[in-house]
CHARMM-style PDB file with segment names, atoms N, HN, CA, C and O in Angstrom:
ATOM      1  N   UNK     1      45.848  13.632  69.593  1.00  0.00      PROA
ATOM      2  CA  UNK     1      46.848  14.558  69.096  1.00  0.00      PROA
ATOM      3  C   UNK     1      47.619  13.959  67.927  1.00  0.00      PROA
ATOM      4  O   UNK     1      48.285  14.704  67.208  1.00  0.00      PROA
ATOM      5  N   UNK     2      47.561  12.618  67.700  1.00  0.00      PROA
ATOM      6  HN  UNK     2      47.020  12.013  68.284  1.00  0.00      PROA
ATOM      7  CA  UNK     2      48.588  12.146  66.793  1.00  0.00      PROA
ATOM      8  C   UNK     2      47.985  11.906  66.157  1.00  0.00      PROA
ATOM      9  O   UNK     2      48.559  11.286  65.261  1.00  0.00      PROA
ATOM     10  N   UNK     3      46.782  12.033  65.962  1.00  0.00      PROA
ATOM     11  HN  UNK     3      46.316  12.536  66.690  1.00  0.00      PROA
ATOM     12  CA  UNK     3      46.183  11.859  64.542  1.00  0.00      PROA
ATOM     13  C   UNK     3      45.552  13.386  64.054  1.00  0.00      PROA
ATOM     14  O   UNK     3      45.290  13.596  62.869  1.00  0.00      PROA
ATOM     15  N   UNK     4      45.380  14.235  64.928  1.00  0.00      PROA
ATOM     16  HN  UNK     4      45.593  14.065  65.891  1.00  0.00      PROA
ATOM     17  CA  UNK     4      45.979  15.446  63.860  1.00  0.00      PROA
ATOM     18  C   UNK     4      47.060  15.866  63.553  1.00  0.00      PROA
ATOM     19  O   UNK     4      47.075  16.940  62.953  1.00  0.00      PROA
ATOM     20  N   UNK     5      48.087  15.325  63.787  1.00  0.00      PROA
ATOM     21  HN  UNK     5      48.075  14.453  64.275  1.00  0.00      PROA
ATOM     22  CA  UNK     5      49.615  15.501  63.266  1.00  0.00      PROA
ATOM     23  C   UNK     5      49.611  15.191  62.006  1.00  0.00      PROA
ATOM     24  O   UNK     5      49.835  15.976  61.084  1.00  0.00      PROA
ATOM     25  N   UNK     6      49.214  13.396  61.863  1.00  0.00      PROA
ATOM     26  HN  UNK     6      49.032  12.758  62.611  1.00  0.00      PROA
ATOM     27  CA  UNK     6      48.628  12.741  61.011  1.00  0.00      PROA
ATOM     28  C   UNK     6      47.979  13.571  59.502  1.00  0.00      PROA
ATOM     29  O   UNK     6      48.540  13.465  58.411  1.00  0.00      PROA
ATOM     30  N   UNK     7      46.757  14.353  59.724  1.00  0.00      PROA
ATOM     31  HN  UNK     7      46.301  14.439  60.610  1.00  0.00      PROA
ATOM     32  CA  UNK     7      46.106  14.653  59.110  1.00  0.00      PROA
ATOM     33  C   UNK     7      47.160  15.709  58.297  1.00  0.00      PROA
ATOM     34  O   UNK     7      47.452  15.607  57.105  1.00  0.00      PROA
ATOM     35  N   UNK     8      47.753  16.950  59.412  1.00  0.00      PROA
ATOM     36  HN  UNK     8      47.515  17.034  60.379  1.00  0.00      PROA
ATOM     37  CA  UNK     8      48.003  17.748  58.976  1.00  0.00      PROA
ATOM     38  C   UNK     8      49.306  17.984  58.377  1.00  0.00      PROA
ATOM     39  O   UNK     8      49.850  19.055  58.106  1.00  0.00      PROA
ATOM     40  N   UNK     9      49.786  16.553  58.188  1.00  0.00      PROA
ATOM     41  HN  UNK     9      49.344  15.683  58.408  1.00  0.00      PROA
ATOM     42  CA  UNK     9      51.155  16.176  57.488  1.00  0.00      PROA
ATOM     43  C   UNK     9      50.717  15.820  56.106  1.00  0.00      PROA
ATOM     44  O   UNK     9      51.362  16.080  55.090  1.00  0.00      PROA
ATOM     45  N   UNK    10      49.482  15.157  56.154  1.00  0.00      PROA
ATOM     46  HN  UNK    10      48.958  14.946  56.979  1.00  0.00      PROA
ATOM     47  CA  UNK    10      49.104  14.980  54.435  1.00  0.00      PROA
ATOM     48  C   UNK    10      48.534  15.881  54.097  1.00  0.00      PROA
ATOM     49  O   UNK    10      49.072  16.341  53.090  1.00  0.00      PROA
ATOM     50  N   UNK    11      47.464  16.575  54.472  1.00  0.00      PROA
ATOM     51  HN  UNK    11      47.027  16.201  55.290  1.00  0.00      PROA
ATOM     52  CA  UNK    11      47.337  17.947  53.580  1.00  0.00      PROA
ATOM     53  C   UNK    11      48.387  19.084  53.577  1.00  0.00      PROA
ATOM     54  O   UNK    11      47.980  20.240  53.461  1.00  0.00      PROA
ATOM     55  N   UNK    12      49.666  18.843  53.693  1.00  0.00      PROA
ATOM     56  HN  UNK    12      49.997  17.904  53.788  1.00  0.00      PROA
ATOM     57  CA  UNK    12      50.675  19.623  53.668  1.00  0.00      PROA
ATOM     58  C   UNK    12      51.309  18.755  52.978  1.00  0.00      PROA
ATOM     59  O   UNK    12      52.303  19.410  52.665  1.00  0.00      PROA
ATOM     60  N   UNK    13      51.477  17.464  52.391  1.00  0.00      PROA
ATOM     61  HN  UNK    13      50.670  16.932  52.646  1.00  0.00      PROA
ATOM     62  CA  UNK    13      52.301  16.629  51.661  1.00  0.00      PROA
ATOM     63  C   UNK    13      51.360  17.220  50.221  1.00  0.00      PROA
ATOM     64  O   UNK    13      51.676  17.972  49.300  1.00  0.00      PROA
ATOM     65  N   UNK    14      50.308  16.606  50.493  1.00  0.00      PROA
ATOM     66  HN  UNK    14      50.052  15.995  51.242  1.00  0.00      PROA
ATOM     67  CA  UNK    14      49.365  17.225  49.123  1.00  0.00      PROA
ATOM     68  C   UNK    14      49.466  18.185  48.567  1.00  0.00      PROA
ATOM     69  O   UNK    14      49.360  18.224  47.341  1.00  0.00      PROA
ATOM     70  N   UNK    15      49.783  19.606  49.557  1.00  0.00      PROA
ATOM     71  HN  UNK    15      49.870  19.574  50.553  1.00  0.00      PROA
ATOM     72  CA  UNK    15      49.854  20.865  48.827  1.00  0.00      PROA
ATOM     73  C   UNK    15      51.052  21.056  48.262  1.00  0.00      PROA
ATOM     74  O   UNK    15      51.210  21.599  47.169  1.00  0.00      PROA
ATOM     75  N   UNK    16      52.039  20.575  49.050  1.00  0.00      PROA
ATOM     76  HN  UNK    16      51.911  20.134  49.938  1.00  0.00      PROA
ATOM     77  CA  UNK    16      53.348  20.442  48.500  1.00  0.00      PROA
ATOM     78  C   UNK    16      53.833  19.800  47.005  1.00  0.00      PROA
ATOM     79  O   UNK    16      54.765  20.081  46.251  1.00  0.00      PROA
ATOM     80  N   UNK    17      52.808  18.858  46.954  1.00  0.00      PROA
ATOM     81  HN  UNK    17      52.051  18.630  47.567  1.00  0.00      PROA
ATOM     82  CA  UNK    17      52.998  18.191  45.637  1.00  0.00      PROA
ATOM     83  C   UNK    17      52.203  18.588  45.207  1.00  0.00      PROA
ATOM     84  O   UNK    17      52.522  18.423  44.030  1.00  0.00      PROA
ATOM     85  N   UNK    18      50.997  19.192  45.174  1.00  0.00      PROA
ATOM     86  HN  UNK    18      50.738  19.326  46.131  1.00  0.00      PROA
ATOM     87  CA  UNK    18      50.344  19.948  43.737  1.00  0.00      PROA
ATOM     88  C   UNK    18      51.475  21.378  43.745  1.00  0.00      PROA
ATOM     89  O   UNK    18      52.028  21.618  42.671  1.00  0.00      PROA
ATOM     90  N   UNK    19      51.660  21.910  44.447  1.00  0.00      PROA
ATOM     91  HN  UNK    19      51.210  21.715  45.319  1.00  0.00      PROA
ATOM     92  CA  UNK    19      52.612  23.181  44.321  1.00  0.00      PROA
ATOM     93  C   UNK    19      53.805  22.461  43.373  1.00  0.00      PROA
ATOM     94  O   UNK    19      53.541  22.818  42.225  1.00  0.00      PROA
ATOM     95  N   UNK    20      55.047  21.572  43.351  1.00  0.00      PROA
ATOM     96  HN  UNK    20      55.261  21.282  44.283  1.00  0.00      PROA
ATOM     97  CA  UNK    20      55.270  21.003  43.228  1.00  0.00      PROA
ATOM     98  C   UNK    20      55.133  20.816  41.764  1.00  0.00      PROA
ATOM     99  O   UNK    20      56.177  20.637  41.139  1.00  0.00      PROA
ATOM    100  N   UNK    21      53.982  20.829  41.104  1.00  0.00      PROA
ATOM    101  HN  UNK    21      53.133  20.975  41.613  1.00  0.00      PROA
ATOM    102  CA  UNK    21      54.015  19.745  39.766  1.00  0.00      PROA
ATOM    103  C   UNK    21      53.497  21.255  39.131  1.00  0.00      PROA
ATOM    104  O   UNK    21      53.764  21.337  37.932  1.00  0.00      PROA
ATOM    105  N   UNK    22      52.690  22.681  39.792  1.00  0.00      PROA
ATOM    106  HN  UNK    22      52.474  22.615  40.766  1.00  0.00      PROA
ATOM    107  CA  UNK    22      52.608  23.345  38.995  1.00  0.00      PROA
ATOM    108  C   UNK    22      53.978  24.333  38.466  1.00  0.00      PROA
ATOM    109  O   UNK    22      54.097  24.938  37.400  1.00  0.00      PROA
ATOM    110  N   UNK    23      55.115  24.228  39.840  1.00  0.00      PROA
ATOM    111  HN  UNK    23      55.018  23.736  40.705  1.00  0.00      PROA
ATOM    112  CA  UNK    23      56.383  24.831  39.026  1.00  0.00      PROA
ATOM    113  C   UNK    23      56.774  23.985  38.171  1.00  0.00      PROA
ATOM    114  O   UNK    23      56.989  24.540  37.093  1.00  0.00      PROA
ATOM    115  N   UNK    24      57.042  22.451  38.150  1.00  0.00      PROA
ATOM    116  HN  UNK    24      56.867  22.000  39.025  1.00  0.00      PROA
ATOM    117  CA  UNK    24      57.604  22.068  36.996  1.00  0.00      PROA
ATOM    118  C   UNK    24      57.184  22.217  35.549  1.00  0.00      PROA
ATOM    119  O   UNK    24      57.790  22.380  34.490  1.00  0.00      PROA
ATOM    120  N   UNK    25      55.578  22.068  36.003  1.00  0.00      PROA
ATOM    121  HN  UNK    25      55.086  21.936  36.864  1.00  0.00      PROA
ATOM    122  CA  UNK    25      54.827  22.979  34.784  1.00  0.00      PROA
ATOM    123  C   UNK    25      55.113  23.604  34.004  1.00  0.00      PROA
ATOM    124  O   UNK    25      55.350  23.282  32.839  1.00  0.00      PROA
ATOM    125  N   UNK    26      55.178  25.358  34.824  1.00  0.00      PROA
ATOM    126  HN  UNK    26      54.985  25.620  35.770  1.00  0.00      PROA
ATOM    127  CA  UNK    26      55.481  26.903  34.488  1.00  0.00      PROA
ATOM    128  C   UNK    26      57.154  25.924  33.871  1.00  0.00      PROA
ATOM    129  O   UNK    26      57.481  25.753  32.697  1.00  0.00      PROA
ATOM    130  N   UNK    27      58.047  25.365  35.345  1.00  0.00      PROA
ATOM    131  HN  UNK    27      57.781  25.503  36.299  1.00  0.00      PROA
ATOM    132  CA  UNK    27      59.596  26.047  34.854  1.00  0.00      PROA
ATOM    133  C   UNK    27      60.014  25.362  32.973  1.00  0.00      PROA
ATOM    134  O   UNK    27      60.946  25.576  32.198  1.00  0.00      PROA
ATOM    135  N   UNK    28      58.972  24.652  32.919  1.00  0.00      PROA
ATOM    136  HN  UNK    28      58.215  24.478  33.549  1.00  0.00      PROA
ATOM    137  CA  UNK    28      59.280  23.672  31.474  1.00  0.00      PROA
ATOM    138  C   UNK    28      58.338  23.941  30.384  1.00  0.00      PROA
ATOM    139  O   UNK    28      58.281  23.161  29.433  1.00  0.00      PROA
ATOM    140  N   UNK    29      57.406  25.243  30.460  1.00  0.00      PROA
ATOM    141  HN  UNK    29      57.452  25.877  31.232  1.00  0.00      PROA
ATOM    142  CA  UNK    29      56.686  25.686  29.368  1.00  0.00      PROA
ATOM    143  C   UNK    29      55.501  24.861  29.353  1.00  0.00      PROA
ATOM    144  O   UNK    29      54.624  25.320  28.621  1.00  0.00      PROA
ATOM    145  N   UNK    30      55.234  23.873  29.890  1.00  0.00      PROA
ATOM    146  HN  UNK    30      55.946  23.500  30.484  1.00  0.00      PROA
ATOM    147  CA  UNK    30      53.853  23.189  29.925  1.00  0.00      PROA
ATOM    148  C   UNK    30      53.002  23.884  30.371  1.00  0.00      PROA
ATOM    149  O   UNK    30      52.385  24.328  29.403  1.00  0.00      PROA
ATOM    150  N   UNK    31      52.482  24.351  31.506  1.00  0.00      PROA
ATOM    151  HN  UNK    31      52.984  23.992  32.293  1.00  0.00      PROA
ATOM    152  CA  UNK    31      51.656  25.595  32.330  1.00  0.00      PROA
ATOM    153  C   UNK    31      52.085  26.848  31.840  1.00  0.00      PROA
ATOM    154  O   UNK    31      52.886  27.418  32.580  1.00  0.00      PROA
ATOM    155  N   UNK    32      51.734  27.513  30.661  1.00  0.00      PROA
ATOM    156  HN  UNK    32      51.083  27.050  30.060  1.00  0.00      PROA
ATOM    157  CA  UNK    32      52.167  28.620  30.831  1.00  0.00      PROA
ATOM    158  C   UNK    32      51.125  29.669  31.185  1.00  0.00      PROA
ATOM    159  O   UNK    32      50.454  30.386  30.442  1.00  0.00      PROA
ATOM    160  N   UNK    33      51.177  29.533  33.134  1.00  0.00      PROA
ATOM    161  HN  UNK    33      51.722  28.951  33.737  1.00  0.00      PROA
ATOM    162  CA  UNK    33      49.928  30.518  33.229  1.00  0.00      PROA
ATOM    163  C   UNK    33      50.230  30.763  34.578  1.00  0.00      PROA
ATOM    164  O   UNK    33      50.491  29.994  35.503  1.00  0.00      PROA
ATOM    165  N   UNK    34      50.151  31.893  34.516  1.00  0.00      PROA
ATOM    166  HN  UNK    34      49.940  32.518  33.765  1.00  0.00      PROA
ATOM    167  CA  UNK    34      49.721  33.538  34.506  1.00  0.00      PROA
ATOM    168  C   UNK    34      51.052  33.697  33.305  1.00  0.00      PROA
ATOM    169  O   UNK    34      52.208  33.332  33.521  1.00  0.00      PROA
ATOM    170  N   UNK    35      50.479  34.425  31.830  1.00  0.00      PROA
ATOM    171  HN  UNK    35      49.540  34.722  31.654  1.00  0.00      PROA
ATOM    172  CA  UNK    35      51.531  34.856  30.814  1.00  0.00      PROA
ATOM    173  C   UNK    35      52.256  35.471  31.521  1.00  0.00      PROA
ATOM    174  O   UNK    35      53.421  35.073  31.539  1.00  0.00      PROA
ATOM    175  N   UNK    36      51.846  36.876  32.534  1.00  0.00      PROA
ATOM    176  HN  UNK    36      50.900  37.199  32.520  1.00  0.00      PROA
ATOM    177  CA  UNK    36      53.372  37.605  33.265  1.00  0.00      PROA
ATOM    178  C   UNK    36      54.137  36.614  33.883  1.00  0.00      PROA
ATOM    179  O   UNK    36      55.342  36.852  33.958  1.00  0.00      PROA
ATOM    180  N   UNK    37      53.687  35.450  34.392  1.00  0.00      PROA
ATOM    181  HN  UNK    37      52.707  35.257  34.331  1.00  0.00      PROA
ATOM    182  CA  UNK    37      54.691  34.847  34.910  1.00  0.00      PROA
ATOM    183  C   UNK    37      56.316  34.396  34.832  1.00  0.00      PROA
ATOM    184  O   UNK    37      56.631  33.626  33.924  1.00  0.00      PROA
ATOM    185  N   UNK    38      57.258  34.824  35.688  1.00  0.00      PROA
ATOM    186  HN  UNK    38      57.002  35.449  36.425  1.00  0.00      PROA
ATOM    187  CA  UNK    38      58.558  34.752  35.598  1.00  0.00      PROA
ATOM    188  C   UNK    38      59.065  33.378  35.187  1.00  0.00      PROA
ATOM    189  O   UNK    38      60.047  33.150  34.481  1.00  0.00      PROA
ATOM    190  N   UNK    39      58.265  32.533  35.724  1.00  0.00      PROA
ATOM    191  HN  UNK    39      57.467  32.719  36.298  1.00  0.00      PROA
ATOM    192  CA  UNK    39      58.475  31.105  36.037  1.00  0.00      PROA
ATOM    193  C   UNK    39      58.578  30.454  34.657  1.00  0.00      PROA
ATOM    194  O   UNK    39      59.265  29.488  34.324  1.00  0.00      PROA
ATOM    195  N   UNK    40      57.808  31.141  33.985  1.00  0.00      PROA
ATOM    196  HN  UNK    40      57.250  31.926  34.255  1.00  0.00      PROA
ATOM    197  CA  UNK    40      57.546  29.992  31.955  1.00  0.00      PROA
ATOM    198  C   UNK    40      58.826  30.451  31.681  1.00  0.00      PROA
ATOM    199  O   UNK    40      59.459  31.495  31.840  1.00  0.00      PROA
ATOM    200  N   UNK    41      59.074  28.966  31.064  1.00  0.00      PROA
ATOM    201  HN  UNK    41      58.560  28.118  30.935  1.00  0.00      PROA
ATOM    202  CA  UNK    41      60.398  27.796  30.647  1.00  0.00      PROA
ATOM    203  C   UNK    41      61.612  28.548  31.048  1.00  0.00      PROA
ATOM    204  O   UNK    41      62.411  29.191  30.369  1.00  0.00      PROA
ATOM    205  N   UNK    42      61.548  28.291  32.406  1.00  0.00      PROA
ATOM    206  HN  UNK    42      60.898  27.768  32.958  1.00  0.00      PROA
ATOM    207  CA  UNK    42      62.694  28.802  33.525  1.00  0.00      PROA
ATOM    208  C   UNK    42      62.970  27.551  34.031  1.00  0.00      PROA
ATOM    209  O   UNK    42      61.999  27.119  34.653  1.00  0.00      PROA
ATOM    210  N   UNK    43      64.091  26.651  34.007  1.00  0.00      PROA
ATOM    211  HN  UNK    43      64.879  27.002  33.502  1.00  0.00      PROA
ATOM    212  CA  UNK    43      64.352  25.599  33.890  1.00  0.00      PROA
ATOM    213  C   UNK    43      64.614  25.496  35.895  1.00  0.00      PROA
ATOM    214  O   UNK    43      63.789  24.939  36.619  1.00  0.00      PROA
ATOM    215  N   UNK    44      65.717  26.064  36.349  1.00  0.00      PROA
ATOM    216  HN  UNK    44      66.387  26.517  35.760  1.00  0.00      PROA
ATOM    217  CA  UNK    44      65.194  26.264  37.660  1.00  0.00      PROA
ATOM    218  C   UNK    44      64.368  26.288  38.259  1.00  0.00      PROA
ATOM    219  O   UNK    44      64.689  26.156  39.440  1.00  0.00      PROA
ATOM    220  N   UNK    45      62.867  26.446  38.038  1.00  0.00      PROA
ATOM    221  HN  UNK    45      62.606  26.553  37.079  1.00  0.00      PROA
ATOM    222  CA  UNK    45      61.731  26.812  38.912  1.00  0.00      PROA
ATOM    223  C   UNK    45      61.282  24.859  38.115  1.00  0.00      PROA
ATOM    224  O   UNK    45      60.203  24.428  38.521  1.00  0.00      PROA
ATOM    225  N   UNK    46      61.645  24.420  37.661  1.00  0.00      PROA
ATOM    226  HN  UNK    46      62.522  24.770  37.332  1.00  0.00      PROA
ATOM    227  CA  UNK    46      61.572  23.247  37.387  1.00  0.00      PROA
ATOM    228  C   UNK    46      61.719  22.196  38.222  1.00  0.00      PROA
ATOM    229  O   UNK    46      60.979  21.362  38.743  1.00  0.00      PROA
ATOM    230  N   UNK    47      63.056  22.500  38.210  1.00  0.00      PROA
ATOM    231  HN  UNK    47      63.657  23.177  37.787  1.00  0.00      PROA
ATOM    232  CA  UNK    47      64.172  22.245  39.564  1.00  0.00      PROA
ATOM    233  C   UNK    47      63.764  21.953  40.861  1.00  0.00      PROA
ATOM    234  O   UNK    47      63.934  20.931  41.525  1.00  0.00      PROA
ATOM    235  N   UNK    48      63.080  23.219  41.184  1.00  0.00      PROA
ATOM    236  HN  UNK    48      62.941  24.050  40.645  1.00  0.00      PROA
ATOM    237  CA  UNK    48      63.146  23.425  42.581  1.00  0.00      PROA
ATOM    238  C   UNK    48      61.243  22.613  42.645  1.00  0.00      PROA
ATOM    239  O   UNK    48      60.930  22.113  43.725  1.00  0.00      PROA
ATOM    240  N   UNK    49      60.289  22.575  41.599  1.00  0.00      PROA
ATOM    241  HN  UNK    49      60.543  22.981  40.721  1.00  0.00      PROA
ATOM    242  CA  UNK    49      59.020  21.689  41.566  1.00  0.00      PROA
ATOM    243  C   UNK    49      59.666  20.477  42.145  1.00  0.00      PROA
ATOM    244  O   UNK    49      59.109  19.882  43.067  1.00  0.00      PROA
ATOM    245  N   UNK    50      60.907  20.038  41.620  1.00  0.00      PROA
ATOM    246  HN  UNK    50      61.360  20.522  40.871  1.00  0.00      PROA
ATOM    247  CA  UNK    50      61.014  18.233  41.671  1.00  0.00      PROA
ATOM    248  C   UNK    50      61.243  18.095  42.922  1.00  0.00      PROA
ATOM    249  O   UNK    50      60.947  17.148  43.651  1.00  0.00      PROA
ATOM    250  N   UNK    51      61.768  19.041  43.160  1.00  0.00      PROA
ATOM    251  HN  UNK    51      62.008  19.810  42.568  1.00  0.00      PROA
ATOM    252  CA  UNK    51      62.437  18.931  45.246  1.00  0.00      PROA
ATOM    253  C   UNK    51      61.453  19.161  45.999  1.00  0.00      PROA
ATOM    254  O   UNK    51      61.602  18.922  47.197  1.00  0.00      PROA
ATOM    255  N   UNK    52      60.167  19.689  45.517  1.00  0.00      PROA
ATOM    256  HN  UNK    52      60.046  19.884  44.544  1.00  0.00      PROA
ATOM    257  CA  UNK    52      59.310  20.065  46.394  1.00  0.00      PROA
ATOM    258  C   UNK    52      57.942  18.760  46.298  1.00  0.00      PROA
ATOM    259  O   UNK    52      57.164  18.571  47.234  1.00  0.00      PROA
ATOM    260  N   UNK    53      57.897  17.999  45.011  1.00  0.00      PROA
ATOM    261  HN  UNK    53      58.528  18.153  44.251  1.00  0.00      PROA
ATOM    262  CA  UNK    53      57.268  16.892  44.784  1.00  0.00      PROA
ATOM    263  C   UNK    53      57.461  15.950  45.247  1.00  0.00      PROA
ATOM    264  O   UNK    53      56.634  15.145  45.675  1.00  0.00      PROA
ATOM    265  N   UNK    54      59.236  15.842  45.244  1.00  0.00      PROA
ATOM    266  HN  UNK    54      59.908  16.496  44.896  1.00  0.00      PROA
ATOM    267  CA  UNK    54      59.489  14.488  46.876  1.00  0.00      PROA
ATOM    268  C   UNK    54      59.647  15.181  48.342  1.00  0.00      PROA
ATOM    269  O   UNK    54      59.881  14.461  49.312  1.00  0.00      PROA
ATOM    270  N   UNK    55      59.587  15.814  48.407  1.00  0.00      PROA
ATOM    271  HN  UNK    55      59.397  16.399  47.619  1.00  0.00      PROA
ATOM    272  CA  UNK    55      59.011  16.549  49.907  1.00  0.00      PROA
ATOM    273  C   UNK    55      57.822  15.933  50.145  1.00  0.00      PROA
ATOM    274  O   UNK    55      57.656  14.938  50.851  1.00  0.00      PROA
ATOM    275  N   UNK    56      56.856  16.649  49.440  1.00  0.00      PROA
ATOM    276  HN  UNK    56      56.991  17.458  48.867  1.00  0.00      PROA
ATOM    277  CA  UNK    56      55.502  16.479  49.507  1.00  0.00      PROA
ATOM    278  C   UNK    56      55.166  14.627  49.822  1.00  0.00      PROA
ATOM    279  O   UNK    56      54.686  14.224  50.881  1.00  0.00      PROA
ATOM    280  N   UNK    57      55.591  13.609  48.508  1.00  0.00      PROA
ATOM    281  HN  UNK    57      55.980  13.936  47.647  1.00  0.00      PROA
ATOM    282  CA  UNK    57      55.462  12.751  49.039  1.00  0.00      PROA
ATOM    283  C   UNK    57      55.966  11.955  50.104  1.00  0.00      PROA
ATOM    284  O   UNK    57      55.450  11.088  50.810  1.00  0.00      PROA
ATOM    285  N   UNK    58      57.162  12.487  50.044  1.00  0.00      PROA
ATOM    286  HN  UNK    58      57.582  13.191  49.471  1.00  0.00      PROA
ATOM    287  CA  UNK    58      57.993  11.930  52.080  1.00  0.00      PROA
ATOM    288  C   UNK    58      56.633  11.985  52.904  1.00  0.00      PROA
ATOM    289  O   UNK    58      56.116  11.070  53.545  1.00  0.00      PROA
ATOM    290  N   UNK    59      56.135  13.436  52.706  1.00  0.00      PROA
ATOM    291  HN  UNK    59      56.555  14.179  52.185  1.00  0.00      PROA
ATOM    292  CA  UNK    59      55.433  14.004  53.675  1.00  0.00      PROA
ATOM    293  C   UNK    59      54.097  12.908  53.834  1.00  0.00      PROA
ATOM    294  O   UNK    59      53.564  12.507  54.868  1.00  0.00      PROA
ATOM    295  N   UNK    60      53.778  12.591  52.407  1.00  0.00      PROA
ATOM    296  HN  UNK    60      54.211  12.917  51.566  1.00  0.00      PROA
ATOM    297  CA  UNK    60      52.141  11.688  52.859  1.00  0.00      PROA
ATOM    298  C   UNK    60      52.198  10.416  52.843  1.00  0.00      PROA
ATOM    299  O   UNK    60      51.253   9.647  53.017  1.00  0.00      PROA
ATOM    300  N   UNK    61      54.078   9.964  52.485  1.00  0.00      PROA
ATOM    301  HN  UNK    61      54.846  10.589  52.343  1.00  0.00      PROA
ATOM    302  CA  UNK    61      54.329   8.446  52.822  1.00  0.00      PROA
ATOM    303  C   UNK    61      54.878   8.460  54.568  1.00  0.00      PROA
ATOM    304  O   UNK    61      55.074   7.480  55.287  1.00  0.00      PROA
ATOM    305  N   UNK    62      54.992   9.558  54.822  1.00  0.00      PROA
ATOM    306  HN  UNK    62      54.833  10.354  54.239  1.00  0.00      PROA
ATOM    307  CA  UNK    62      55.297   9.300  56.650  1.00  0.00      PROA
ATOM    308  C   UNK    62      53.431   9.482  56.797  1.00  0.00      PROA
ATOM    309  O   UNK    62      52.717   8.551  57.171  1.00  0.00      PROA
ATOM    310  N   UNK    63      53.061  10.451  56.529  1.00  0.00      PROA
ATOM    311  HN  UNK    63      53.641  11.207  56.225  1.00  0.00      PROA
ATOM    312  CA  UNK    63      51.537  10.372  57.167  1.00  0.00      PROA
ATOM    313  C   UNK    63      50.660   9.215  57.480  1.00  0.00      PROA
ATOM    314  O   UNK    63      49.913   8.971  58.427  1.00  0.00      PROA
ATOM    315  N   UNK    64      51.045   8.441  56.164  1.00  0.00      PROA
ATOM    316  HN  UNK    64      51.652   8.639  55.394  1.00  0.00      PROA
ATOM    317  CA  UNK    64      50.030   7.185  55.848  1.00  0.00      PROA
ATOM    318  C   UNK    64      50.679   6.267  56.862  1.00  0.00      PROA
ATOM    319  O   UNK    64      50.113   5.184  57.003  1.00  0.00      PROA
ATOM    320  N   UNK    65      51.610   6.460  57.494  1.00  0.00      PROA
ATOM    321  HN  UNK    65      52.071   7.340  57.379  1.00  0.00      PROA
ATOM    322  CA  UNK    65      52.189   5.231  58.169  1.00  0.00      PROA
ATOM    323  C   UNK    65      51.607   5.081  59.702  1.00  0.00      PROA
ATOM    324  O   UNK    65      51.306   5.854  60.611  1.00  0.00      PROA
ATOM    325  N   UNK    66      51.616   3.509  59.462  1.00  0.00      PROA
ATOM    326  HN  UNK    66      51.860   2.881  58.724  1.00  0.00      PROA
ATOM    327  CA  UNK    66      50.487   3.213  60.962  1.00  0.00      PROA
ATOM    328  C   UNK    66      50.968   3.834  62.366  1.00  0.00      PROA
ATOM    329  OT1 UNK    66      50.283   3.679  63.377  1.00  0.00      PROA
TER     330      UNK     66
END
């Protein structure tokens, strides 16, 4: 059981941090994709990438731990 906890804490750290790096993307004009998107150079959705990028890695630096 604790090593699918394990597992399923890093592929949820992972998604978190690719999710993560594509708002900072969109919120800073680097990604600008999907053009309808609300998110291009919306400095907030920036914001809220960086909080979700150290989430993510909390998430796969507790995973990795013995």
């Amino acid at each position: 059981m604790k090593k699918a906890l394990k597992i399923g804490l890093l592929v949820l750290g992972g998604l978190l941090l690719l999710t993560g790096l594509v708002w900072i993307g969109q919120g800073t004009g680097y990604f600008p994709y999907p053009r309808s998107s609300i998110m291009i150079s919306q400095m907030p959705w920036a914001y809220r990438g960086i909080g979700l990028v150290v989430v993510g890695v909390a998430a796969i630096v507790v995973s990795r731990r013995p």
